[in-house]
N, C-alpha and C positions, 0 to 999 in steps of 0.2 A: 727305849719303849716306843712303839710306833702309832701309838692310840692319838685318836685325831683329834689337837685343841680345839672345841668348838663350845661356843654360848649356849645359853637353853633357848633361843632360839626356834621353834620346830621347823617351821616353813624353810629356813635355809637348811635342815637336815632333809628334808622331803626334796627339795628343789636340786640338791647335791644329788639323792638317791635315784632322781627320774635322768640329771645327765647323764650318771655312770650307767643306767638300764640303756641308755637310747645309744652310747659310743660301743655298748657291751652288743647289743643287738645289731648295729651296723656292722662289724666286724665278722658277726654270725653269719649275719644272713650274705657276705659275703664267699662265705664256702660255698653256698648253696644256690647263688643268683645265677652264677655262670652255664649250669648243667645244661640248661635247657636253650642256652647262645651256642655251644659249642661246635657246632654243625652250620652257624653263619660264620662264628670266627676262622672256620678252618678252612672255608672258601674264600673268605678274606686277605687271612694272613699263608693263603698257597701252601695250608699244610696238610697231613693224612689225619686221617682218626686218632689212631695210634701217637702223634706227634701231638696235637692238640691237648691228647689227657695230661700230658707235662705239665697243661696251665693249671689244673686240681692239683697233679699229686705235687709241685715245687710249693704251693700255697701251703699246702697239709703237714709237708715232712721242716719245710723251716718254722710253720706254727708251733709246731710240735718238739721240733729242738729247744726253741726261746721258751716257750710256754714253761716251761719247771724253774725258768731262772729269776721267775718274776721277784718273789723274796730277797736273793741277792742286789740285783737290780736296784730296789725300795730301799733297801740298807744300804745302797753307794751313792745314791743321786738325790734319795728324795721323793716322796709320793708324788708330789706337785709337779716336782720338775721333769721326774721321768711320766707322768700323766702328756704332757705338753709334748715332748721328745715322740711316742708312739703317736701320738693324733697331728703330731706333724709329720712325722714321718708317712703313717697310713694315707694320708690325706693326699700325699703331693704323690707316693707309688702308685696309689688307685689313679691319680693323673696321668701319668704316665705311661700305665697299662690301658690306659681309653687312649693312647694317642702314640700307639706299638704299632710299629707299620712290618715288623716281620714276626716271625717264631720266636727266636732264637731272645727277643725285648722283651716280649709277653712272660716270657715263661720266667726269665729274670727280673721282672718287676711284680710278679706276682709272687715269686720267691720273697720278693722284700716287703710286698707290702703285709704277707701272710706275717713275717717277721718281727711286725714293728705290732699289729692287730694283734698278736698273740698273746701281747701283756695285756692287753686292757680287759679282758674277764677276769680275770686273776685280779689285778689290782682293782679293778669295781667292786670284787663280791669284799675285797678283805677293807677297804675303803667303809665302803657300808655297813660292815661289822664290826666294827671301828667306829661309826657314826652312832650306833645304836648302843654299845658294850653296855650303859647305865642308865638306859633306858628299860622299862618295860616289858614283858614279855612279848607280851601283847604287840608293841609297837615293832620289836626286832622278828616279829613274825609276817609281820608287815610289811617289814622292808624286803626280806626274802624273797617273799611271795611275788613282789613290784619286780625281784630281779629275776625270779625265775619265769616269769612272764615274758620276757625279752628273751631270756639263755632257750628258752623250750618252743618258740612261736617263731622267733627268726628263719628256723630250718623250710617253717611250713611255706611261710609267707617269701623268702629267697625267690624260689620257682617261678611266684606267679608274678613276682617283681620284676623276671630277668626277662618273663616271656612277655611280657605287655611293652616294658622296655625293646626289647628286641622286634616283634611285631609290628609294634606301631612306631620306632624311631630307629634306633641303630644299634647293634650289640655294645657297641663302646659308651654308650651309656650306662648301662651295667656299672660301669668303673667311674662316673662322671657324676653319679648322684651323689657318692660319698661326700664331695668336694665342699657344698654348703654346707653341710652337717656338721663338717667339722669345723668349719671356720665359725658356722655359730654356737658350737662347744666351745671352742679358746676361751673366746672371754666370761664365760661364765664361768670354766674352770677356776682363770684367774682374780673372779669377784669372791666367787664363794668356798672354794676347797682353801686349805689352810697347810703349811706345809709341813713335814715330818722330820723326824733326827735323824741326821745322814750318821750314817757309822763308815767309819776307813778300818778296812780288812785286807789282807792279803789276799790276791785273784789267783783262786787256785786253777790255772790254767791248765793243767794235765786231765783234771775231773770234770772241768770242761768240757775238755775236746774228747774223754771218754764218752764221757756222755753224748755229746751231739754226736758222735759216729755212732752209738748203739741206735739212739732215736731215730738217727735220720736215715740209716741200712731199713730197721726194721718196717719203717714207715715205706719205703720205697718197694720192699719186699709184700707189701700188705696192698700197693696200689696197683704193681704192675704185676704178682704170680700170678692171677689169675688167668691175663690175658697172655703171661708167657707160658703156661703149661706148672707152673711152679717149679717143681726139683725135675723138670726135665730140662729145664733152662739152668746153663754155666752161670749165669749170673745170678740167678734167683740163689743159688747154691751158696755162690761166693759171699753175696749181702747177709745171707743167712747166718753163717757164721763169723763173721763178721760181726753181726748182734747178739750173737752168743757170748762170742768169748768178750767182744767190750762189755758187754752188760754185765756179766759174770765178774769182770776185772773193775768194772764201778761197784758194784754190791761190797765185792770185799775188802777195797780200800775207803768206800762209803763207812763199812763196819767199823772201820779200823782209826778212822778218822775224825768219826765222831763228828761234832760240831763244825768242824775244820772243814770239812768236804762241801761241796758246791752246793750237794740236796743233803740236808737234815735227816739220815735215817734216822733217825733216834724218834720220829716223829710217828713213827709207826710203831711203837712201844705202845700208843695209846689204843685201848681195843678198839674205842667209838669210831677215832679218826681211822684206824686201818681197815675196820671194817665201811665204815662210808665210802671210803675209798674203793673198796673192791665190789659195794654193789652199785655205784653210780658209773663204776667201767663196764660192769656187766648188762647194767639196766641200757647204757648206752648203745650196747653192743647189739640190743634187739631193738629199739627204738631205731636210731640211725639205718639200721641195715632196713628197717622196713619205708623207713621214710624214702630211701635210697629206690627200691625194689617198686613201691607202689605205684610211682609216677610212670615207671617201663610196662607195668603192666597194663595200664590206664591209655597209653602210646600205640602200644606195639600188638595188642590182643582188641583191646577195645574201638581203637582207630581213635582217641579223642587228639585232636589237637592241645598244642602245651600250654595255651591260655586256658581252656576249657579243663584240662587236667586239674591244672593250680585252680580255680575256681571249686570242683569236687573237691579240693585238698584241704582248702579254706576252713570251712568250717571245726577241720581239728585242732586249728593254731586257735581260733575264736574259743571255743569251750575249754580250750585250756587257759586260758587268759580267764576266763571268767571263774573256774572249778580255783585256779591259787588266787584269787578274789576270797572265794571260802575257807580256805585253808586255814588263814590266824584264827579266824571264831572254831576247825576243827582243832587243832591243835590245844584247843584250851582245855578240853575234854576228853580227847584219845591220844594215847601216846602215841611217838614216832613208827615204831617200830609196826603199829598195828595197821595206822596208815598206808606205811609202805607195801607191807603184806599185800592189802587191799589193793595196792595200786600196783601189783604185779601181778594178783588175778583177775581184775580187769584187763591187764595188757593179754592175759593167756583166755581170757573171752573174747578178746577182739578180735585173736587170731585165729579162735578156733570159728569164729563166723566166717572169717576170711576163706580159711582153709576147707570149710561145709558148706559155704553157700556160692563162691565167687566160681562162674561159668563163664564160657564167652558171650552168652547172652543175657547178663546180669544188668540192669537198670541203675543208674546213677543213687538212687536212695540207697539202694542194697550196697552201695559203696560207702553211702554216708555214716550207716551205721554201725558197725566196725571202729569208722576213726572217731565217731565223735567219742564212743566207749576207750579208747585208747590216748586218748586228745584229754581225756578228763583222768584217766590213768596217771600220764606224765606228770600233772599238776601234783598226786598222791604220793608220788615217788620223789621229784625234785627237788620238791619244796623240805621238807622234814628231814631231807640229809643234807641241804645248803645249810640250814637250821644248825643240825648236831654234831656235824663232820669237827668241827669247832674241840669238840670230847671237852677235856683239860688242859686243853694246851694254853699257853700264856701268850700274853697277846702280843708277845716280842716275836711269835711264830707263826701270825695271822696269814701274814703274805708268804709266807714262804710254803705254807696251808695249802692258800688259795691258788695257789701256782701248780700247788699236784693233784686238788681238788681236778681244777678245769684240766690239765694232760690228764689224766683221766678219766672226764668224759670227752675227749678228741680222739685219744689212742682206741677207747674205746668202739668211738663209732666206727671207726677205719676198718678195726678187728672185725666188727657186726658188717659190714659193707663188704670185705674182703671174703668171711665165710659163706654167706650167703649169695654174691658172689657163683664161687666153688661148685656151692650144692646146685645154682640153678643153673649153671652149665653142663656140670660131672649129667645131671638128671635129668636134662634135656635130653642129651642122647640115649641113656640109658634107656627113656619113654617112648624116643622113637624108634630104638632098636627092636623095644616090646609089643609098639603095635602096628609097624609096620610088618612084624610077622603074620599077621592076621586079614593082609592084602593079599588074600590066592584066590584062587574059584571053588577052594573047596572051603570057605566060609559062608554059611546060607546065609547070613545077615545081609555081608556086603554082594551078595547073588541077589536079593532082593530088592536093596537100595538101586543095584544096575536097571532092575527092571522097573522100576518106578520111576527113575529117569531118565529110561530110557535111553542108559548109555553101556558100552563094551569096554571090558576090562582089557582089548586090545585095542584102544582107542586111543591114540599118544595123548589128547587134550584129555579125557577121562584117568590116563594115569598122572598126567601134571596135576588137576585136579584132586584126586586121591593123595597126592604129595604135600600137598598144600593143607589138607584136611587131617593129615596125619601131622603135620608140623607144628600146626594151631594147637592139638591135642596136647602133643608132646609138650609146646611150651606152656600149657596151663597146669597139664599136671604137675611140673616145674616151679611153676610160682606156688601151686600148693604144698609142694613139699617146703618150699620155702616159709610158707605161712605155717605149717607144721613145725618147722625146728625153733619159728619164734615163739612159737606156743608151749610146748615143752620146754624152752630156756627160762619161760615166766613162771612155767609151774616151777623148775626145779629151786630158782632164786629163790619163792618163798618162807623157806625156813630159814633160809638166813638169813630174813630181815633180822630173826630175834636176839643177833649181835648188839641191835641198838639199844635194849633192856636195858643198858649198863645209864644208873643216873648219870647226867651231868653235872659234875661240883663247879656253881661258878666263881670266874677267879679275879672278875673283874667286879 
């Protein structure tokens, strides 16, 4: 059993729950810090565009292999020891990577450090679950709330961290802040976390390596189609399948194997947990992709600078921290299920403002309010399936839980990053193809615009012009359709929150 010996105590339950939030959110917000460096780094370290995304998608696709092993992991070394093992490891890669003097280090230390980061949400959230199991409702609603405050704010706050760092000192601090955080996590770790029963298993190495080739093709398929054209790239093809048929050949020797297998399918027998599962990938998938999408369009349409971006942005990380503040006093009185609902119609309000109101002449408020309606969303969603995802499982299966819990909301956002993505490319064109039809002289609109400014549609600066005006168009209506498919993805989610109806029998 992996349930954590601890005293009634509260303060050292409380003081445990804000380290594992604060190692859980450093971790986070490092997916997200770098975005907005990438464009110093790549001047730095003499690389392309194209060569620099390496440093995201190596981060992404090793998080995202280790992420599901977190369980095995706990059951060979030890909650304690392997806590110590990732925040050492994290700690000295993020060092590392501040101190990459080429490509080819960077992209390898951020492989590792993504590596070693991948366990520590996983093991915080089943840690905490674990801390609370005979406690309270009340208090275990608590502690959720404290964690989903970190897992859902990090993304926001990443950007603005990376750009103020980068602006006012050096990109390689980006990687250099980690450094104290964790050295002043150790020793708390080692005052107040208590250690767990190692269990000795056989390492099914085959399920393994199945696995990590399915995760990490598919991951890399998800970071770089877009920009390679997708299946008109030999290689986008090859990855492809590749994650086909490994995933295909883990499922059914996963079936077959029962217990025995690397991931626990038997875990997915529980309706709660397999449906939290599929709406925290999906909820991911328009959350991330939007968070992803907003900052380009705040850039590249708006003209703000990436400090001034992340300052607009701010405020969605703040009312989400304050909204799962509310969450244990709603929870005492509405069930999960209805919550969620709510917090997936507010996500399909925020976008449908996005999608009706955001012009290229939009005012920083009319940005504000969107996210803060979306910002307070997250809290409505996160929290209530951190909460249930749990179902009936018994607590020998916490960690191994929370390892599929968190790769599904990672794979998730890659998927929501990656589609949208797709659309605002495929749709770019498509928009410009449609109104740059409407550039002749037998359009009386743009015959009239000419004479008011007094300029000739044989003017080469008048047709740059026109070019220019026609691009800006294309790419907004682009990000609206962008803001359109997140909005329909929120409406369609809605009925399937009402998978979560199913009580919870507790077992602890």
């Amino acid at each position: 059993m992996n349930a954590l010996k601890l005293d009634e105590n509260t303060w050292s339950r409380w003081i445990i729950t804000f380290i594992l939030v604060l190692v859980t959110a450093l971790e986070i917000l490092d997916m997200t810090i770098v975005t907005v460096s990438l464009q110093d780094m790549r001047g730095s370290l003499g690389a392309t565009s194209e060569q620099i995304s390496w440093t995201v998608t190596s981060y992404m696709v090793m998080s995202a292999i280790v992420m599901p092993l977190s369980g095995f992991l706990t059951a060979r070394l030890g909650r304690k020891r392997l806590l110590f093992v990732v925040i050492i490891g994290f700690g000295v890669f993020s060092a590392l990577c501040g101190f990459a003097t080429n490509l080819a280090e960077i992209v390898v230390f951020r492989a590792l450090q993504g590596g070693f980061g991948a366990l520590l949400a996983p093991i915080s959230q089943a840690t905490i679950n674990d801390l609370f199991a005979n406690r309270p409702d009340s208090e275990r609603n608590k502690s959720m709330a404290l964690y989903g405050m970190g897992i859902m704010t990090a993304p926001v706050f990443g950007p603005i961290i990376g750009g103020y760092l980068t602006q006012n000192i050096n990109w390689r601090w980006d990687f250099f802040v980690n450094i104290p955080i964790c050295l002043i996590v150790l020793p708390l770790i080692a005052i107040f976390i208590t250690e767990t029963e190692r269990k000795s298993s056989k390492v099914d190495w085959l399920g393994m390596s199945v696995m990590a080739l399915a995760v990490g093709s598919f991951q890399v398929v998800l970071d770089q189609g877009s920009s390679k054209g997708w299946f008109a790239s030999d290689q986008i093809i090859i990855l492809s399948m590749i994650a086909v048929s490994s995933f295909a050949y883990f499922l059914y020797r996963g079936i077959r194997m029962g217990r025995k297998n690397i991931i626990n399918l038997g875990l997915f027998k529980d309706r709660l947990f397999a449906g939290s599962i599929f709406l925290i990938l999906a909820y991911c998938m328009v959350l991330m992709g939007l968070l992803s999408w907003l900052p380009l369009f705040l850039e590249t349409l708006l003209q703000y600078p990436a400090l001034t971006t992340g300052e607009v942005l701010a405020p969605r990380g703040i009312i989400a921290a304050i909204a799962m503040m509310t969450l244990p006093l709603l929870m005492r009185f509405i069930a999960a299920h209805w919550l969620v609902m709510l917090g997936f119609l507010l996500t399909a309000s925020g976008g449908y403002l996005m999608m009706s109101t955001f012009n290229l002449y939009i005012d920083p408020q009319a940005v504000l309010i969107p996210n803060l309606i979306q910002g307070a969303a997250s809290a409505l969603v996160f929290v209530p399936l951190a909460r249930t995802f749990y179902g009936n499982l018994s607590p020998e299966d916490h960690a191994e839980a929370a390892g599929i819990f968190s790769f599904a909301r990672s794979i998730g956002g890659s998927i929501g990053v990656s589609i949208m993505g797709t659309i605002f490319v495929r749709l770019s064109q498509v928009n410009w193809n449609e109104l740059s039809g409407y550039v002749n002289a037998f359009n009386h609109n743009l015959t009239r615009w000419l004479e008011v400014n007094h300029q000739s549609i044989q003017d080469s600066q008048t047709i740059a012009r026109l070019g220019n005006i026609v691009n800006e168009q294309a790419t907004m209506l682009a990000f609206n359709d962008v803001f359109y498919f997140a909005t329909v993805s929120s409406i369609i989610l809605l009925p399937c929150a009402l998978v979560l109806r199913k009580k919870v029998n507790k077992v602890n």
